[in-house]
C-alpha positions in Angstrom: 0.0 0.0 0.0 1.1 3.3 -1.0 1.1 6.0 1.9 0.8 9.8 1.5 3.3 11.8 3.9 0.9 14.6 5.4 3.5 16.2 8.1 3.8 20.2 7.5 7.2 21.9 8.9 6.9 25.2 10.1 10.2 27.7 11.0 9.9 28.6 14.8 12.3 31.1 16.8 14.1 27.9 18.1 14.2 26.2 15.2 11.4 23.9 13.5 8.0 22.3 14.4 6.9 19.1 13.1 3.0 19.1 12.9 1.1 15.7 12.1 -2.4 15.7 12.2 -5.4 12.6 12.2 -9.3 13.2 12.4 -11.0 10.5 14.5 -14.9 10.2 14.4 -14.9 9.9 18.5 -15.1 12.6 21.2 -12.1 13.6 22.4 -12.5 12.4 25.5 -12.0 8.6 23.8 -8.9 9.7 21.6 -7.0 11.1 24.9 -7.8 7.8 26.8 -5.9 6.2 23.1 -3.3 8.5 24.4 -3.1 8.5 27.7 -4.1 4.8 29.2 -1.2 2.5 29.4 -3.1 -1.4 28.0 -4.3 1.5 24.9 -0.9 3.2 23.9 0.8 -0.6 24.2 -1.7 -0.5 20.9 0.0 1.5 18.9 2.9 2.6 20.3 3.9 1.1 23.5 3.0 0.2 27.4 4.2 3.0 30.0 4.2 2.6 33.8 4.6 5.0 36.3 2.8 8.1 37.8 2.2 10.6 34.8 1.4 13.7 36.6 3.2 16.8 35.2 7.1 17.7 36.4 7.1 13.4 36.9 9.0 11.0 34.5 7.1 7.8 33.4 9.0 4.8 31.4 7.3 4.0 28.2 8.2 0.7 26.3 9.1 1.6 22.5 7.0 -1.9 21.5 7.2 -1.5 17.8 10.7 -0.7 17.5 13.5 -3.0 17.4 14.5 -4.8 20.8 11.7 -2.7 22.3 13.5 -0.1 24.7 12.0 1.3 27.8 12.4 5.0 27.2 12.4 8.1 30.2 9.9 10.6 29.0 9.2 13.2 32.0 5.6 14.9 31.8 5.7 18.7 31.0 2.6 19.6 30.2 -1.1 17.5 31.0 -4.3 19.3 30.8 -6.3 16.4 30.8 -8.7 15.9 27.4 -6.9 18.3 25.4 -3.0 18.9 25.4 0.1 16.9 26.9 3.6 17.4 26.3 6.5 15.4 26.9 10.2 15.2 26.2 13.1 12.8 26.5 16.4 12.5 25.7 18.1 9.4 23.6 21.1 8.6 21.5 19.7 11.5 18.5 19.3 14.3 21.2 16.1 15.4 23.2 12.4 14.7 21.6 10.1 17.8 22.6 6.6 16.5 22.0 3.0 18.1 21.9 -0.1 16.2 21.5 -3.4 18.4 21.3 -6.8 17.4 20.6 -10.1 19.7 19.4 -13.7 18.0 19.1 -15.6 19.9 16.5 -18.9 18.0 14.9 -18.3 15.0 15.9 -15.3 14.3 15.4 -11.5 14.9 17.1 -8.4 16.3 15.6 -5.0 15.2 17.1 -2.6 17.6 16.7 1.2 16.3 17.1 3.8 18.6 17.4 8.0 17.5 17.4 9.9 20.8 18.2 12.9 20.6 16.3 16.5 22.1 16.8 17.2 20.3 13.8 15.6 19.8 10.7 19.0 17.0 10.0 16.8 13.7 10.8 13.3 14.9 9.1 13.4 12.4 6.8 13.3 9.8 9.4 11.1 11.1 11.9 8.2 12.7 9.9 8.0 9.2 8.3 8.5 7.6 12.1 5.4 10.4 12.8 3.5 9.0 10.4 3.8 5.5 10.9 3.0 5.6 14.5 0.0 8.1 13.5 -1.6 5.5 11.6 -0.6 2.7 13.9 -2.9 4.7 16.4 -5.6 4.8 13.4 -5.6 0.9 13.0 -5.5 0.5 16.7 -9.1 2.6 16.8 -10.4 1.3 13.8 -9.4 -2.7 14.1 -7.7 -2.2 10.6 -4.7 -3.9 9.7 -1.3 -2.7 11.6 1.0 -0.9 8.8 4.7 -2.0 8.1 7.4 0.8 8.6 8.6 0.0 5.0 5.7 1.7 3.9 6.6 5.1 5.2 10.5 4.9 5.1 12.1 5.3 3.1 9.3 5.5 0.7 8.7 8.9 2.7 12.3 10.5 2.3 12.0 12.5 -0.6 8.9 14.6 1.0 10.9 15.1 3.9 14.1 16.6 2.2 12.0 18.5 0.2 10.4 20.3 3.4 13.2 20.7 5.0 15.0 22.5 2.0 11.9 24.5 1.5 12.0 25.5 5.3 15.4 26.3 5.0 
């Protein structure tokens, strides 16, 4: 299956945002317990443990990436049914992460947000966005789970062509 990169870059005073968007027909109330409840993000993206309350880190398994690391994400930001941001730090430098949701006529956007220093690695997390976007989709939807060789690096040339553009 052929998938169609949808991630927009704008240029911030820090650097870049990332911004990845899905509509879900479900109040947004059901979408931020897809986000928010541990046995529902191990779905699509992995199982977290821990006390998510804002200023507090929670580990969060990486279950769909190779030998499945638990990952330190601390809780910035929670206003619960709408907005949360995280951030951690790995091996490719510190993730800054905003997930927002608005309910208009019956449906929910989600609104995911990377701030980027960099726009270096677009090519491989717009496509990584995307890929656990849809994973979220399929989880909700009882569709069939998408293959990461679908978005990368079928994706790439989208990506470099933002980032050149963004410049």
């Amino acid at each position: 299956m052929t998938r169609t990169p949808a991630g927009r870059l704008f240029r911030t005073a820090t650097g870049h945002d990332l911004v990845l968007t899905r509509t879900f027909r479900a109040p947004a109330a059901d979408v931020w317990a897809s986000l928010t409840e541990p046995e529902r993000t191990a779905r699509w993206f992995g199982p977290w443990e821990g006390d998510a309350a804002p200023g507090r880190t929670i580990r969060v398994q990486m279950a769909y990436e190779e030998q499945q690391p638990w990952c330190d994400f601390r809780v910035d930001a929670c206003e619960p049914g709408r907005r949360l941001a995280v951030s951690t730090t790995d091996d490719f430098g510190t993730w800054l992460l905003e997930l927002s949701l608005t309910e208009a006529e019956g449906g929910t956007e989600l609104r995911l947000v990377q701030h980027l220093s960099s726009v270096q690695a677009i090519a491989e997390v717009g496509a990584g966005w995307e890929y656990y976007l849809d994973m979220l989709v399929a989880s909700r939807d009882g569709s069939p789970r998408p293959e990461f060789d679908e978005y990368h690096p079928a994706m790439r040339s989208y990506y470099e062509t933002l980032a050149a553009a963004a410049g």
